[in-house]
N, C-alpha and C positions, 0 to 999 in steps of 0.2 A: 285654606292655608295660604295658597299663592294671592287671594283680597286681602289675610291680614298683613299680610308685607309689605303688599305696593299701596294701599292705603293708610301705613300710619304715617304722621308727621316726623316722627322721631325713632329712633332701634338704638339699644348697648347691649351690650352682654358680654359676659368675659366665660370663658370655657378652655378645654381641654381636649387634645388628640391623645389617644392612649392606643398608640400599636406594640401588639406582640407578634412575635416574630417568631416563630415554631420551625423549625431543622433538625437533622440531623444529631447536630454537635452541641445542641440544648437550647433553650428557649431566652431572649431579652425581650425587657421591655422598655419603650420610647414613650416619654409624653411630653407633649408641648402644649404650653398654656398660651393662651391668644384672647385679643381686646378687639373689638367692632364698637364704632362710636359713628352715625350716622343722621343729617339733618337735613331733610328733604328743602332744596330739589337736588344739591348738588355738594355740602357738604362732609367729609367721608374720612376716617382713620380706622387703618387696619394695624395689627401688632400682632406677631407671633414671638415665642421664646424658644428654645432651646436651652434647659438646664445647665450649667455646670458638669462635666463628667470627666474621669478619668484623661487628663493630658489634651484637657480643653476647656478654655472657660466657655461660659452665657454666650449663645448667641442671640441677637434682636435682626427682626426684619419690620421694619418699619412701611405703611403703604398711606400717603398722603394724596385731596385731592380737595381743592377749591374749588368749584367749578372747571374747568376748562384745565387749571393751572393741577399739573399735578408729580410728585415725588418723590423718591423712595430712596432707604437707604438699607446697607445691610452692612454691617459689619463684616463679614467674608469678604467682601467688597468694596473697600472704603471709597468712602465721596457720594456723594446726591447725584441720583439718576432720575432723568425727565423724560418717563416713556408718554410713546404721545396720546394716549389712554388712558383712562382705568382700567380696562380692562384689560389691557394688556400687563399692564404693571401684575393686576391679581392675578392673570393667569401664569406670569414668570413665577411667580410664588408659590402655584397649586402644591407640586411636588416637594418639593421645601417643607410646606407646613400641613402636609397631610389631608391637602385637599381641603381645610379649615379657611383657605381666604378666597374660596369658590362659592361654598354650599348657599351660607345667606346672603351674599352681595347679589347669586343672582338671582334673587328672588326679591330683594329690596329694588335693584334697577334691572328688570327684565331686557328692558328698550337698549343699555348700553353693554348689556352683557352677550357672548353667542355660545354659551355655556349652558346646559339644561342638568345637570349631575341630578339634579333628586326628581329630574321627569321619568319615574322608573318604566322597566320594561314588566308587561302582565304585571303590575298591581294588584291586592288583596287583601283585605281585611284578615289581622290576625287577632287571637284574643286579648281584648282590652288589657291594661297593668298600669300600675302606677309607679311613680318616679320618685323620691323623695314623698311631697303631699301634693301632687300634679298627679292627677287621674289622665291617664294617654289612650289616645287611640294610636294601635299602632299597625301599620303597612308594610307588608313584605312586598318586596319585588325583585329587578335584579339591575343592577347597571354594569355596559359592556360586560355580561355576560356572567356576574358575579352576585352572589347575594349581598341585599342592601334589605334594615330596616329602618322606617323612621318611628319615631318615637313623638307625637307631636300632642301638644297641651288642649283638654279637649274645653277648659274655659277662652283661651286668649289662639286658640290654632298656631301656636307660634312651635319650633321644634324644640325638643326637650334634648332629645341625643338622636345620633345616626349611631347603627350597629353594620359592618360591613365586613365581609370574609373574602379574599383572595388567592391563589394560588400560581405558583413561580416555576419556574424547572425546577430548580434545588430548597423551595422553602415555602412556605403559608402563612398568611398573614390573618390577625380578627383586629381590627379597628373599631372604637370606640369613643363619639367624639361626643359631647356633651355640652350642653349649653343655658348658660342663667339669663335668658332676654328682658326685655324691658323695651316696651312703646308708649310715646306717647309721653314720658316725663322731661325732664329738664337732661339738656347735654350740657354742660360747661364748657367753654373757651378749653380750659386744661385738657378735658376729653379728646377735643378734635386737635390738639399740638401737635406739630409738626418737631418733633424733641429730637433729630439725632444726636449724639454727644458732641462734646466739642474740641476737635483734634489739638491733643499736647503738645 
């Protein structure tokens, strides 16, 4: 899995965080959609969303990076921030986006990332299943201390979805993050844009 990453030329895929939130006082559910657009050695766009909801519009977090030169912007936050990283920029975002602009980034640039999230703890094969028409090998194990599965494509080893469970003082959480990849084809200009909107 960790050769098909840091060996392709190219990565996209657009996916979904989908946490439910289990309490007391009833169960919600969150999901946020996110774009990864990536062209080795050093080109890199990350996007998460947050929906529309009840006495809030869309939120975008945006994470740009040229080489050296790198971006971000976020709506909560207006104006262009220039962390002096990438990986600093993706790591202010982990929380934000559900730990979605961690999982592949570091596994695409090991060398620039100090992030290991799906080096799990006791690893083990669980029974094989399939995903949509993606036959998976799938891996239990646990990160800081929590169950984690991955779900990973057993033609192209690229990951299909993470399945993760956590627990709180007052609440429990199952995470569900999901992923359409693609190596190796064509990134467009438009893919890697740097688009924040442009202030009224």
């Amino acid at each position: 899995m960790e050769k098909a990453y840091t060996d392709c030329k190219s990565y996209r895929d657009s996916g979904s965080v989908k946490t439910l939130f289990i309490d007391n006082g009833g169960n919600r559910t969150d999901e946020k959609p996110f774009t990864t657009a990536f062209v080795r050695p050093d080109r890199f766009r990350f996007e998460y969303k947050e929906p529309q909801a009840k006495g809030r519009q869309q939120m975008r977090f945006i994470i740009w990076s040229n080489g050296k030169e790198v971006e971000t912007w976020w709506d909560v936050k207006p104006g262009i921030d220039k962390p002096e990283s990438l990986a600093l920029a993706l790591g202010g975002a982990a929380g934000v986006s559900g730990n979605s602009s961690l999982n592949i980034p570091q596994l695409l640039l090991p060398d620039k990332m100090g992030w290991r999230r799906l080096a799990l703890t006791n690893p083990k094969r669980a029974k094989d299943d399939k995903l949509d028409k993606a036959e998976c090998f799938r891996v239990e194990g646990k990160y800081v201390g929590n169950p984690i599965t991955l779900w990973i494509d057993k033609k192209s080893y690229l990951v299909r979805r993470i399945d993760e469970q956590a627990k709180f003082d007052n609440f429990r959480t199952e995470r569900t993050t999901t992923y359409d990849p693609i190596i190796d084809k064509e990134i467009t200009e438009k893919m890697l844009e740097f688009d924040p909107p442009v202030p009224k």
